[in-house]
VOPAGU-2260 file (C-alpha; in pm, 1 decimal, decimal comma):
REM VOPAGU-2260
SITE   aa  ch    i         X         Y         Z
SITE  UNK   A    0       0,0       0,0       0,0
SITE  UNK   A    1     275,8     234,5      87,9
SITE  UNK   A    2     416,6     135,1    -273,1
SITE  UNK   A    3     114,3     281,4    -429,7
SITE  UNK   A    4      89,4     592,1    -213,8
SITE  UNK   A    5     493,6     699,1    -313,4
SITE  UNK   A    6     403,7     562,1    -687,7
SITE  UNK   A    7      63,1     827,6    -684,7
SITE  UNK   A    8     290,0    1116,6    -487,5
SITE  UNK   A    9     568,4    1051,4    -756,0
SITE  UNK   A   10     314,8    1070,8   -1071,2
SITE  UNK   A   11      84,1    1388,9    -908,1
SITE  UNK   A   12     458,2    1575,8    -810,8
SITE  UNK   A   13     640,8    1532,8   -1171,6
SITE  UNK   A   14     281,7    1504,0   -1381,5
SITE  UNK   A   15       0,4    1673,3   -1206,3
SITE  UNK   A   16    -164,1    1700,3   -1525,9
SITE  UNK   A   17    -133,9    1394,2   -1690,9
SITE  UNK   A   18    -187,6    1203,3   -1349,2
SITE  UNK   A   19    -549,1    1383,4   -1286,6
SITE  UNK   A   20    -672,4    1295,2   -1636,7
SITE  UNK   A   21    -547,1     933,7   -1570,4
SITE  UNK   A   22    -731,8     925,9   -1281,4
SITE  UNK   A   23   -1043,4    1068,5   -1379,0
SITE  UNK   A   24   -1066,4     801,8   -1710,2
SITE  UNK   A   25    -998,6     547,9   -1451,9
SITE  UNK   A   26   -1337,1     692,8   -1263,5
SITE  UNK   A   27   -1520,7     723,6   -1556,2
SITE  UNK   A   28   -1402,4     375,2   -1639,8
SITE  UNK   A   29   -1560,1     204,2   -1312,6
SITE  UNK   A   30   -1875,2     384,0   -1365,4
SITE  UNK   A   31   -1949,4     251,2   -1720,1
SITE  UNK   A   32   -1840,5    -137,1   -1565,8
SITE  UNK   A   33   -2082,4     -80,0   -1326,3
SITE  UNK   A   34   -2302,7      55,1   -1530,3
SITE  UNK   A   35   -2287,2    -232,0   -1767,1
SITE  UNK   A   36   -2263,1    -475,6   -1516,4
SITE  UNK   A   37   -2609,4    -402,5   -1372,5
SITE  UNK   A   38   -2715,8    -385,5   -1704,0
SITE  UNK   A   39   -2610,3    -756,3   -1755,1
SITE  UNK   A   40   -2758,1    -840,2   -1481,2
SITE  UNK   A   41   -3114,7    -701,7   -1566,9
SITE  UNK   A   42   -3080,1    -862,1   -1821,3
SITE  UNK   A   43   -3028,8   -1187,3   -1692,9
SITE  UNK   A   44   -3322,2   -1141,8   -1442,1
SITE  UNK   A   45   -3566,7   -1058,3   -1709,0
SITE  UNK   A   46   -3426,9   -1367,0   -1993,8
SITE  UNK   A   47   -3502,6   -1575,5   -1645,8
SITE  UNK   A   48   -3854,4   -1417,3   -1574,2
SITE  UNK   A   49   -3915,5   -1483,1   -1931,1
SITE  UNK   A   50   -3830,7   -1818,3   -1977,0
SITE  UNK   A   51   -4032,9   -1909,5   -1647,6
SITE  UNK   A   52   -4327,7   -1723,5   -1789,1
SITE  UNK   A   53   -4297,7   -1950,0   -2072,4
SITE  UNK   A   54   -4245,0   -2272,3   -1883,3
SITE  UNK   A   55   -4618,6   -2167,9   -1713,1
SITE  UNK   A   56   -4717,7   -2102,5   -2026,9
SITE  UNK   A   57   -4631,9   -2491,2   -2188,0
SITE  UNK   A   58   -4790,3   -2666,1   -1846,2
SITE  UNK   A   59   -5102,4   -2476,6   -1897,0
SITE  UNK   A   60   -5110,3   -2610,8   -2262,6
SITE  UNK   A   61   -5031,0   -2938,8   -2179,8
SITE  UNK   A   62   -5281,7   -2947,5   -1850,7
SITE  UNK   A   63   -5542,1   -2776,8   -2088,4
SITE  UNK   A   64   -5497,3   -3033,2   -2398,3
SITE  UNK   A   65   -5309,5   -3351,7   -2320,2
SITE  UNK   A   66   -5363,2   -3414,2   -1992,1
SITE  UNK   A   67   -5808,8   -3451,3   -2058,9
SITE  UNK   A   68   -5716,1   -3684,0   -2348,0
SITE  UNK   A   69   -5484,9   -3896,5   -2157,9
SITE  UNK   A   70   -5730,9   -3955,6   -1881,6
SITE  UNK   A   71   -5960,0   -4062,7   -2109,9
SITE  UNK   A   72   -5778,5   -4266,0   -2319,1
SITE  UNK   A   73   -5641,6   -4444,0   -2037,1
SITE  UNK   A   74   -5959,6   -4573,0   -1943,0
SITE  UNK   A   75   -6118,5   -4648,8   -2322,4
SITE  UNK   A   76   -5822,3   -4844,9   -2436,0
SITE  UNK   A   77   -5750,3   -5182,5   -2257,6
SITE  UNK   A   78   -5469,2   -5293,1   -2486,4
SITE  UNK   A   79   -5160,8   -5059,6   -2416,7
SITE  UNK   A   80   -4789,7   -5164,9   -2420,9
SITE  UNK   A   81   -4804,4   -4926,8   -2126,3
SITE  UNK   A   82   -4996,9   -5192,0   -1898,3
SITE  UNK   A   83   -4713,4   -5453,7   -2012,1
SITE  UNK   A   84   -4368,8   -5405,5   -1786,6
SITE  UNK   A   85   -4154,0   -5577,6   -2034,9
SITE  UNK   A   86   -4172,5   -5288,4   -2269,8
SITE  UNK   A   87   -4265,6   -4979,0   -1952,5
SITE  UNK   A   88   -4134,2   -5046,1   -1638,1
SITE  UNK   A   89   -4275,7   -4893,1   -1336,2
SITE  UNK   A   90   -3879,8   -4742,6   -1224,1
SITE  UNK   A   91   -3675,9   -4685,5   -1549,8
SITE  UNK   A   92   -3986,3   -4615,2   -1760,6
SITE  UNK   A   93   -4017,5   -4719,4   -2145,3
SITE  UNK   A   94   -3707,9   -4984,5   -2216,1
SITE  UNK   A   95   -3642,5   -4855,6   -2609,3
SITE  UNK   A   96   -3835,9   -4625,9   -2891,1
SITE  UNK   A   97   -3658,6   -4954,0   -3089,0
SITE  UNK   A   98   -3843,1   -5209,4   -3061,6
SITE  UNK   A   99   -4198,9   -5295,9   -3212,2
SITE  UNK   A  100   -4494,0   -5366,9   -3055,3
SITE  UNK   A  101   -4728,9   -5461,4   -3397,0
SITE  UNK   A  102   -5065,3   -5314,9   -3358,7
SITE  UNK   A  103   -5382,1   -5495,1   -3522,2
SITE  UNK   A  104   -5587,8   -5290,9   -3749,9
SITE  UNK   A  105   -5844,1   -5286,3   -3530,4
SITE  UNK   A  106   -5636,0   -5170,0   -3212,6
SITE  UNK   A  107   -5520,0   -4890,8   -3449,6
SITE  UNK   A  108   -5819,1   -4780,1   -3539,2
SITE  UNK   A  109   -5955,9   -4779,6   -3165,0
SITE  UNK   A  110   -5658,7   -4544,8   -3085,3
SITE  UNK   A  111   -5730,3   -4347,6   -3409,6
SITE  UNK   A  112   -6103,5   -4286,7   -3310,4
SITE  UNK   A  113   -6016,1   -4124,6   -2944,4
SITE  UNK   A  114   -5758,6   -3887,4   -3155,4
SITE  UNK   A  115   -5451,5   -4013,1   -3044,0
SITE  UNK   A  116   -5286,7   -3824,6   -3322,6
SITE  UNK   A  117   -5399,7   -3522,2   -3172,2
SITE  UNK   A  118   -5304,7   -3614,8   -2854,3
SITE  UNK   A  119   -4947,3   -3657,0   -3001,2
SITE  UNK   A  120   -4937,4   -3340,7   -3209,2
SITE  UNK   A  121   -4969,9   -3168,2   -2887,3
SITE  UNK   A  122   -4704,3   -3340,7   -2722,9
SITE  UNK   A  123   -4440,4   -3302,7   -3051,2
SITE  UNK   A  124   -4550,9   -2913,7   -3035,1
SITE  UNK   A  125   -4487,7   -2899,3   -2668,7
SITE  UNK   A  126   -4167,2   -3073,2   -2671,7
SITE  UNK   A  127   -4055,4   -2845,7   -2970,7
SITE  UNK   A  128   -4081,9   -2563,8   -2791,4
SITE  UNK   A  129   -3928,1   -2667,6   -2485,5
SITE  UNK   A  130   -3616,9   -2782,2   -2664,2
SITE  UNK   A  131   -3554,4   -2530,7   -2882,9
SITE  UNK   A  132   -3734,7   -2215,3   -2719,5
SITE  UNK   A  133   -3604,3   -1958,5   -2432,6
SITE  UNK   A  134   -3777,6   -2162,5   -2171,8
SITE  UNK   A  135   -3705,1   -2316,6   -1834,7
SITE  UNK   A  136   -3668,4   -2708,0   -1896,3
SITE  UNK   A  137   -3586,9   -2725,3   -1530,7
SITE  UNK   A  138   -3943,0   -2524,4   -1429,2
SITE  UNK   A  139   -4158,1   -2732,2   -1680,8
SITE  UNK   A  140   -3998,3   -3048,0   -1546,9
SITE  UNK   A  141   -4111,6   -2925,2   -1229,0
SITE  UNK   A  142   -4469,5   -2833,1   -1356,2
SITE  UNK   A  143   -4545,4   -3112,9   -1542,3
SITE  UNK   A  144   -4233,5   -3339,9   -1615,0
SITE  UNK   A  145   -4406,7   -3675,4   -1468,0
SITE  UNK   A  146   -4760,6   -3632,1   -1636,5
SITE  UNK   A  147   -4555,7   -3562,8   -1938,3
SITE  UNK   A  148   -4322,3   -3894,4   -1889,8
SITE  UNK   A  149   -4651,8   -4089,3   -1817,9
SITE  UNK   A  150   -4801,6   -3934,1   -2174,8
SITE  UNK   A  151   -4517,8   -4039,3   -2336,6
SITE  UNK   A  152   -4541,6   -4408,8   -2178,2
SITE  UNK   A  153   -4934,2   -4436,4   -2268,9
SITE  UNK   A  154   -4863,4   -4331,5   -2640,8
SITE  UNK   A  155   -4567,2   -4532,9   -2678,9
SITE  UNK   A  156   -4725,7   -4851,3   -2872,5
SITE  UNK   A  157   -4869,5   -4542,1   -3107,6
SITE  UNK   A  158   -4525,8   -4328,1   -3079,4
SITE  UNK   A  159   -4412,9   -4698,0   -3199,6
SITE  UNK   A  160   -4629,4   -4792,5   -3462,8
SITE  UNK   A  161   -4571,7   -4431,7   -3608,0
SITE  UNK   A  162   -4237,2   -4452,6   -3640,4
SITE  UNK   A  163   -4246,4   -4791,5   -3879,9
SITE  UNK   A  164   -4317,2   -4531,4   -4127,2
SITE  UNK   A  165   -4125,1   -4242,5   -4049,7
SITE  UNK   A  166   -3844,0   -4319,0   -3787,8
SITE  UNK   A  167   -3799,7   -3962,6   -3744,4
SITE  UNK   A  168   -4145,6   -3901,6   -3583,8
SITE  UNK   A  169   -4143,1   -3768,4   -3246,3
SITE  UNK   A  170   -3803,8   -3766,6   -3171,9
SITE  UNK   A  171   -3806,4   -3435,9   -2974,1
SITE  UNK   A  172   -4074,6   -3602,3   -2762,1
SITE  UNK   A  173   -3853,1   -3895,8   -2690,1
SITE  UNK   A  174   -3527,7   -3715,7   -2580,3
SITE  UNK   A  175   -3723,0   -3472,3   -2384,4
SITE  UNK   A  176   -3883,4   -3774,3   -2238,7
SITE  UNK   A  177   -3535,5   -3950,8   -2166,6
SITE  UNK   A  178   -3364,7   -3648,3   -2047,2
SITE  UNK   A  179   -3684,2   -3552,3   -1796,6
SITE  UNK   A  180   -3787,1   -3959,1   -1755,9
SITE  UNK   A  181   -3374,1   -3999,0   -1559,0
SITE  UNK   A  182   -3490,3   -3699,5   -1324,2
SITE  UNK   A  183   -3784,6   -3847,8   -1216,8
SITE  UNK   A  184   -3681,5   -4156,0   -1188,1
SITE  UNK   A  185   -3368,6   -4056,8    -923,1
SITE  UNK   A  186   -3611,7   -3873,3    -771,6
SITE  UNK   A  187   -3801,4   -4169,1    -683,9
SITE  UNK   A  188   -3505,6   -4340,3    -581,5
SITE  UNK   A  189   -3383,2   -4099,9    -361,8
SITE  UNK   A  190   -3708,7   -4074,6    -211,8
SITE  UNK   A  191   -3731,5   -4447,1    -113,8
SITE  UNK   A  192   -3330,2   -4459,6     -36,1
SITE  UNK   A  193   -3462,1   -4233,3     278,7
SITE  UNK   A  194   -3768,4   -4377,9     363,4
SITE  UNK   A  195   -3571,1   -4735,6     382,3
SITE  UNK   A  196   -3310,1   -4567,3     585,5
SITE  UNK   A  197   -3546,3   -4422,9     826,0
SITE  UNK   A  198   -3749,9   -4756,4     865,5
SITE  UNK   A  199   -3417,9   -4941,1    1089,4
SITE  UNK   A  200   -3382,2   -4572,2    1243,4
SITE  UNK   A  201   -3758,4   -4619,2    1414,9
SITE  UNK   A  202   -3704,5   -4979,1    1501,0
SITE  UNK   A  203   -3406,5   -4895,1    1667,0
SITE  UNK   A  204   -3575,1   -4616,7    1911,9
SITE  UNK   A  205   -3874,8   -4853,9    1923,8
SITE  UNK   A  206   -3696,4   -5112,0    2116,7
């Protein structure tokens, strides 16, 4: 400190001038980075307010439009490769978008009738959005990421049967589904990690 203090004496004795517009560009220098810096920072605040707003804005499109269908559809169609756990477990969710679980015509046309399609277009629009849009995957995964994953599981034999044709179709719904389907699913794990901890815990100040 005393370095600096003979360095500044030195600079103001031999250059008053040039030492006084140094350090008033050094002033005016901290006031723009401030300046800027709360700028930045604003900004930051508002891209985050934004992208929450939006995340509300995708759960109340998906509670308003998928989630009716799906309730319905779970209860009019018997047949789903949902109800079987060697292609949908109850933990890990759907085992692979790979493999085929062949539909009958008439099991097609069921699904068709209760506007499964639609159902789907929802969810690819959804899914879209949230991948590629300035929104909060984190929020909506909070919102609505398990009544999305469950969608996703009671479509799959459609999702499926779609994608003999195209194997394309869907695929932002299926990586959102993986990415948000892993979340959940520690979640759950975590969740009954404690529970089974706490179980030997009260046996232990039982007896």
């Amino acid at each position: 400190m005393e370095n600096w203090s003979q360095i500044l004496y030195t600079l103001i004795s031999e250059n008053p001038i040039e030492t006084a517009i140094l350090l008033f560009t050094i002033f005016l220098l901290s006031i723009v980075w401030l300046r800027l810096n709360k700028i930045v920072k604003i900004d930051l605040l508002k891209d985050k307010r934004d992208a929450t707003e939006k995340a509300i804005l995708f759960a109340d499109r998906f509670t308003d439009t998928v989630v009716p269908h799906l309730k319905n559809y779970k209860v009019k169609v018997r047949d789903l490769a949902y109800d079987d756990p060697s292609f949908v477990s109850d933990v890990k969710g759907i085992h692979n978008f790979k493999y085929d679980y062949p539909l009958t015509k008439d099991q097609v046309a069921i699904r068709e009738e209760l506007d499964v399609h639609g159902a789907l277009y929802h969810l690819k629009t959804i899914s879209t959005g949230i991948q590629h849009g300035r929104v909060d995957k984190d929020v909506c995964c909070k919102l609505f990421g398990q009544e999305f994953c469950e969608a996703v599981e009671v479509y799959y034999d459609m999702i499926l049967h779609i994608r003999k044709e195209d194997s394309k179709a869907y695929d932002q719904v299926i990586s959102l589904y993986q990415d948000w389907r892993k979340k959940i699913t520690k979640l759950k794990t975590t969740t009954t990690r404690k529970r089974l901890e706490f179980i030997p815990e009260m046996i232990t100040e039982a007896n």
